[in-house]
N, C-alpha and C positions, 0 to 999 in steps of 0.2 A: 504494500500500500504506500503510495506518496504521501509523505506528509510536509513537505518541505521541498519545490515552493507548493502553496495547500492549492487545492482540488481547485475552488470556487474561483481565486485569482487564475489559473490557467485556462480552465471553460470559461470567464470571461473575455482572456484575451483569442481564445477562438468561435466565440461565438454561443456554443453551447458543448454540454458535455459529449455530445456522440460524436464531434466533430472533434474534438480534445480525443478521442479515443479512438478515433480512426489516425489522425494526424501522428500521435506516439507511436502508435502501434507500428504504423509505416518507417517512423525515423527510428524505431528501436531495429526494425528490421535494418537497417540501411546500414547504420551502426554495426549492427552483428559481423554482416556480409563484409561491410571495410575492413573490421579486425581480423575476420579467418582468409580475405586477399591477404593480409599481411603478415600472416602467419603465426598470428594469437590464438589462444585457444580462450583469454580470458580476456577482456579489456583493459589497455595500459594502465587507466585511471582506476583500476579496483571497483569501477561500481558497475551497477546493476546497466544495463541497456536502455530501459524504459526509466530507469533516475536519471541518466545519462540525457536522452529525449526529452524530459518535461523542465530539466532545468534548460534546454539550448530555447525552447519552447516559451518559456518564462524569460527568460534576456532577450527573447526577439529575432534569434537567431532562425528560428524556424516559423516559417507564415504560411500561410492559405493564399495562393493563387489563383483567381476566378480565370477560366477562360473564356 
């Protein structure tokens, strides 16, 4: 469970919570796949995929693209 950055701050900054959980879910995958291209078996930074996601999520670093 995320507790930090909390739930309601990140489904606000996309919108609503399904879109917060499609959104991580994608970047945690994205994450995964960069680390085992590069030959990790665990992530450099010691955390979880989907902490990894909600914080890049939380700083803005990850957005919602309309096409």
């Amino acid at each position: 469970m995320i507790n930090n950055p909390p739930i309601d701050d990140l489904a606000e900054k996309m919108g609503s919570k399904y879109a917060l959980c499609v959104i991580a879910s994608k970047r945690a995958r994205q994450i995964i796949d960069h680390a085992q291209n590069q030959g990790y078996t665990d992530l450099p930074s010691k955390k979880k995929p989907l902490t990894e996601a909600a914080e890049e999520i939380y700083e803005g670093k990850v957005t919602i693209s309309k096409y």
